[in-house]
C-alpha positions, 0 to 999 in steps of 0.5 A: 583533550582539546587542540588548542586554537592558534592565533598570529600576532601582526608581528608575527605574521609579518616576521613570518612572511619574511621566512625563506620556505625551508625556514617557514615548514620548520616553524610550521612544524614548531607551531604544530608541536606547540599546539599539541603541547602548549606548555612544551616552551620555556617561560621567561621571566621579568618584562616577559614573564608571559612569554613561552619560547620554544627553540628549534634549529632550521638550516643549522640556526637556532630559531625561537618562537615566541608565544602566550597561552590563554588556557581558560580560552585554550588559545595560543597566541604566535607573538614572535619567531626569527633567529636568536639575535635580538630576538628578546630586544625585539620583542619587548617592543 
């Protein structure tokens, strides 16, 4: 099997940067979990029924990462991480 290819959003770089290290290896090592396993996120329904989220805990807060899958293209693309609040209202913008 092939790895998928990862891609950051222009949001999600920019929440990224904003991370404190110790949070950023988290979502590193979510990012690499995800790649291995592109179906591993909960998909959400309604507005974002083409979101994956995958959750993960990083310095006793609950994070979630949000990203979409282009199987035929086996491409995934970083949408969104930070901590739970706002998480959703933020991201269908």
């Amino acid at each position: 099997m092939m790895a998928y290819r990862v891609l950051q959003s222009r949001r999600f770089a920019r929440q990224y940067k904003k991370l404190k290290n110790n949070v950023a290896e988290d979502v590193d090592a979510a990012v690499d979990m995800i790649a291995e396993n592109p179906g591993m996120g909960e998909r959400k329904k309604g507005d974002l029924a083409n979101l994956l989220v995958h959750k993960f805990h990083s310095q006793n807060q609950l994070y979630l990462l949000g990203y979409t899958i282009e199987d035929a293209v086996q491409l995934i693309h970083l949408e969104a991480a930070g901590p739970h609040e706002n998480f959703y209202r933020d991201i269908k913008r």
